[in-house]
C-alpha positions in Angstrom: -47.1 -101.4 41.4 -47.6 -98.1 43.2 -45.4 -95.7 44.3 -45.8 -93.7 47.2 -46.6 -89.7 47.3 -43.2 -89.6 48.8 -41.9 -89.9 45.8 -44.1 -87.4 43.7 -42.9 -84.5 46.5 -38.8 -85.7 46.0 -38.9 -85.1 43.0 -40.8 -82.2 42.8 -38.9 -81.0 45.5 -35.5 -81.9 43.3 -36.9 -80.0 40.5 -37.2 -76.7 42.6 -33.5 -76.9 44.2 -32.1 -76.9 40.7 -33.3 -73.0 40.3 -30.9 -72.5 43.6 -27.4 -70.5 43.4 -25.0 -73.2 43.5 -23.6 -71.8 46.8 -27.5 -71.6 48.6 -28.8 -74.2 50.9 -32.2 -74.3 51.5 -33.8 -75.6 55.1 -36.4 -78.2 55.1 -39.4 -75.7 55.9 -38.7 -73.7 52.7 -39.1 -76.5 50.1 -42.0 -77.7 52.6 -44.1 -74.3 52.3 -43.9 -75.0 48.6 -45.8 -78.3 48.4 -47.8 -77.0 51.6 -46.4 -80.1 53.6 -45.3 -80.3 57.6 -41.5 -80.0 57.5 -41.5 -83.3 59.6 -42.5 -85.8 56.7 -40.0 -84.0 53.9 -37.5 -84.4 56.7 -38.0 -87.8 56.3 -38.0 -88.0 52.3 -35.2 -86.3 52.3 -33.3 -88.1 55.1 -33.5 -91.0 52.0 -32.5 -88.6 49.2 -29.2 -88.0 51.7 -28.7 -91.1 52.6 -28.5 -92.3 49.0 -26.0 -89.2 48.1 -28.9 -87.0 45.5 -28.3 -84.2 48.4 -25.9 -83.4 50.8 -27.0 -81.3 54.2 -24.8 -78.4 55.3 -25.5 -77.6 58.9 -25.5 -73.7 60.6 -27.7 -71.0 60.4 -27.4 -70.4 56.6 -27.7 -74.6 56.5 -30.0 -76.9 55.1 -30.3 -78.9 51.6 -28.4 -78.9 48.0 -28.2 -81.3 45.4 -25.0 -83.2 46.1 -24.2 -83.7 42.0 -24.8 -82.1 39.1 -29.0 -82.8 37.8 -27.6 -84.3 34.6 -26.0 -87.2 37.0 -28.9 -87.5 39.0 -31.9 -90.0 37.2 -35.7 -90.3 37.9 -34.1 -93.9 39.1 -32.3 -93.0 41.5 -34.8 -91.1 43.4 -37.4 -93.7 43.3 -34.8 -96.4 44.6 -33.8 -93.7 47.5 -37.3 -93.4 48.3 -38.9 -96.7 47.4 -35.8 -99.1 47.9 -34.5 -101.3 45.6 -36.1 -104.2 45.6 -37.9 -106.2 42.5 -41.5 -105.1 41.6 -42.1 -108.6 40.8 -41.8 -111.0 43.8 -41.2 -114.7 42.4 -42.7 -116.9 45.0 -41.8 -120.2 43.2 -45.3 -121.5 43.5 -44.6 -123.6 40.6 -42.5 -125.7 43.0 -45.1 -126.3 45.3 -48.5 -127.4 42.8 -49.8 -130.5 41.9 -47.9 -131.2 38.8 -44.0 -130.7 40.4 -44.4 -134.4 41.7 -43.8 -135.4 38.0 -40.0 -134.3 37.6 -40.3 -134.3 33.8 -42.7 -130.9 34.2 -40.7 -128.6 36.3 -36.8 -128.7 37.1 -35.2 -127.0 39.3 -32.8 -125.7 37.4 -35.0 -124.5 34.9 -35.4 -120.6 35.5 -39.4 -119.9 36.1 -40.2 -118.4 32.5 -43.1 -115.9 34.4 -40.4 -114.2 36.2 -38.1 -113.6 33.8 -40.6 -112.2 31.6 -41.3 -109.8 34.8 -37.7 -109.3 35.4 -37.0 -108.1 31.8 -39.9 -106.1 31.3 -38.9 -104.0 35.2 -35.5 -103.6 33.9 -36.8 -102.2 30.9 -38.7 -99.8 33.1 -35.7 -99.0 35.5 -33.9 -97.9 32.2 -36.1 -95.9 31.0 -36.2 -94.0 34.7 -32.2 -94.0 34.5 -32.4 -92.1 30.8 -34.3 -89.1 32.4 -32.5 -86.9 34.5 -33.4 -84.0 36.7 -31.7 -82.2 34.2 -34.1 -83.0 31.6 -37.0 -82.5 33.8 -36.0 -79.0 34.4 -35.0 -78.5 30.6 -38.2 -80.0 29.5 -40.3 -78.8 31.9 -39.5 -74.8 33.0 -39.5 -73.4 29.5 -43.2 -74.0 29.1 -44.1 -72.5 32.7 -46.0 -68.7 32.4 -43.5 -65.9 32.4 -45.2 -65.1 35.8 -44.5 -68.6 37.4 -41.0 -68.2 35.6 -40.5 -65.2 37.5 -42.2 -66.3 41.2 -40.1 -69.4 40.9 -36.8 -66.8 40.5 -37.6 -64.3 43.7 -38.1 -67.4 45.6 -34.8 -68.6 44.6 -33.5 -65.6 45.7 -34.9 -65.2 48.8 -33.1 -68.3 50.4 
C-alpha cells in the first residue's frame, strides 16, 4: 500500500489553514507558494477535500478555501479517503475458488468466508481507526508547539497577510 504525494500536500496544506482567522479564505496560489507547487495540481487535491465536505470554497475577490468544520471533527481518515477513495487496501480475488483443490467440495465452501481476507480486512480497519483517532486538531496541537519561535512567528504574518 502506498499513498500518493497528494495526500502528504492535503494534509499539510490542512495543517496551515488551521492558523487562518476564522472569517479568512485563502486562494489556491497562496497555500500552493507554500509547498512550492503549481496552483493547478492543489486545485485538484482540493477539488477532493471539497467534494468530500473537509473545506468549503467561497467565491469573489476575497474568495478561496476554509476548512468547512471544526479540525477536531476532521480525521487523518477522512482526508486520505477524500484523496485516495474508499476502497479496501486488500483486494480479495477469491483465487481459492478457482485452484486445483476446489474440485473437492469438502476443502473450500462457498459459504465459508476466505480466512486470508478477513485477517486483511481486520487488520485495515484497525488501521482506518487509528487514522479516524487523529485529528487535524491534534496535528496542529502536537505539532506547532515544538516549531522555532521564528517559524512560529513566519507562520503568523503569513496568516495575516491573506
Amino acid at each position: 500500500m502506498q499513498f500518493s504525494n497528494s495526500l502528504e500536500h492535503a494534509l499539510h496544506s490542512l495543517f496551515y489553514m488551521m492558523d487562518l482567522p476564522k472569517d479568512k479564505a485563502i486562494g489556491i496560489k497562496k497555500i500552493a507558494e507554500i509547498h512550492n507547487l503549481t496552483d493547478g495540481y492543489l486545485s485538484k487535491i482540493f477539488s477532493k477535500l471539497r467534494k468530500a465536505s473537509i473545506v468549503k470554497s467561497t467565491p469573489g475577490i476575497n474568495g478561496g478555501y476554509k476548512l468547512s468544520r471544526d479540525p477536531s471533527e476532521i480525521s487523518f481518515w477522512d482526508v486520505v479517503e477524500a484523496i485516495e477513495g474508499s476502497s479496501h487496501f486488500f483486494q480479495c480475488a477469491d483465487i481459492r475458488e478457482k485452484n486445483i483443490f476446489e474440485k473437492d467440495p469438502t476443502v473450500f465452501k462457498k459459504h465459508c468466508p476466505c480466512l486470508i481476507k478477513t485477517v486483511m480486512y481486520e487488520a485495515e480497519e484497525l488501521y482506518r481507526d487509528n487514522l479516524r483517532n487523529k485529528s487535524l486538531a491534534w496535528l496542529h496541537q502536537t505539532t506547532k508547539p515544538n516549531f522555532s519561535d521564528n517559524t512560529k512567528k513566519a507562520i503568523d504574518e503569513w496568516a495575516e497577510n491573506i
